[in-house]
C-alpha positions in Angstrom: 9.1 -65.0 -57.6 6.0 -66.0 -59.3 3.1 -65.9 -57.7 2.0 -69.4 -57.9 5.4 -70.1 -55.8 4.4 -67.0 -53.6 1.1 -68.7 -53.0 3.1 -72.7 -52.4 5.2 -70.8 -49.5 2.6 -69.4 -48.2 -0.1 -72.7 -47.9 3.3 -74.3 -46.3 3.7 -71.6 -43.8 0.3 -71.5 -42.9 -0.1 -75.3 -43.0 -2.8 -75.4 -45.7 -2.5 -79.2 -46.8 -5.7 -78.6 -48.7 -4.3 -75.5 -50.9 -1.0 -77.6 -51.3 -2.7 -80.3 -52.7 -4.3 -78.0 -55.4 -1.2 -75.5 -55.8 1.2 -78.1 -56.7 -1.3 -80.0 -58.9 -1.7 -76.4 -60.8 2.0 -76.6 -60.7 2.4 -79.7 -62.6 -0.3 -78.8 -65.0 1.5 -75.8 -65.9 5.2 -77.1 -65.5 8.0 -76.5 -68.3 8.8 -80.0 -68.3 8.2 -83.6 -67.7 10.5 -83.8 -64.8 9.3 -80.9 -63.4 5.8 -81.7 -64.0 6.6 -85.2 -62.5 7.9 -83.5 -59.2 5.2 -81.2 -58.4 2.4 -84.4 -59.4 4.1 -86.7 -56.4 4.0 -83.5 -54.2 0.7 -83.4 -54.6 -0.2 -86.7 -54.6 2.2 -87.3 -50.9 -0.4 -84.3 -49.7 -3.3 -85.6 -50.6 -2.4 -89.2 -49.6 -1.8 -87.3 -46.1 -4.9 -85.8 -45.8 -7.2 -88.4 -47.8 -8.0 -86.0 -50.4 -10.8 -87.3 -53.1 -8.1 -86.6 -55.8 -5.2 -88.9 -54.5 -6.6 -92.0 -56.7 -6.8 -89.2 -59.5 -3.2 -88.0 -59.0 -1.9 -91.6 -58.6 -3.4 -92.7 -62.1 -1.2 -89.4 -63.7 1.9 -90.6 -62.2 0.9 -94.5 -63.4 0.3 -92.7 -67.1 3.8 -90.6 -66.4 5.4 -94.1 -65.5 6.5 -92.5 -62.5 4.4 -95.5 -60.7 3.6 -98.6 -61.0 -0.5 -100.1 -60.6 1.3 -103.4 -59.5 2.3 -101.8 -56.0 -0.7 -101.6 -53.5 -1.3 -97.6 -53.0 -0.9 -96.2 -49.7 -4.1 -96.0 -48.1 -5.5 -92.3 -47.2 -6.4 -92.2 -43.3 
């Protein structure tokens, strides 16, 4: 196990929205492909928009430029 996934289980175990928001962002930056990259962006991006994070708007415009969204849908509004 690497230790950027030891450090992912262990912000989800201990609830660490914050550190998930950065771990999976580092996770996409550093993924082996697209689709992976892709995956670990909307994670980060769904736990950011939970927690109304200053990058969500930031990690929204990657997945627009990934065409993994679209800037025609209204984006979900951080609490």
């Amino acid at each position: 196990m690497s230790s950027l996934e030891t450090r992912l289980l262990a912000a989800h175990a201990a609830g660490d929205t914050l550190a998930q928001v950065a771990l999976y962002t580092e996770a996409a930056d550093t993924a082996a492909t697209q689709d992976a990259a892709g995956f670990f962006l909307t994670q980060a991006y769904i736990y950011a928009l939970e927690i109304g994070h200053s990058e969500a708007a930031t990690l929204r415009a990657r997945l627009v430029d990934m065409g993994r969204e679209n800037w025609a849908q209204a984006p979900v509004q951080c609490p």
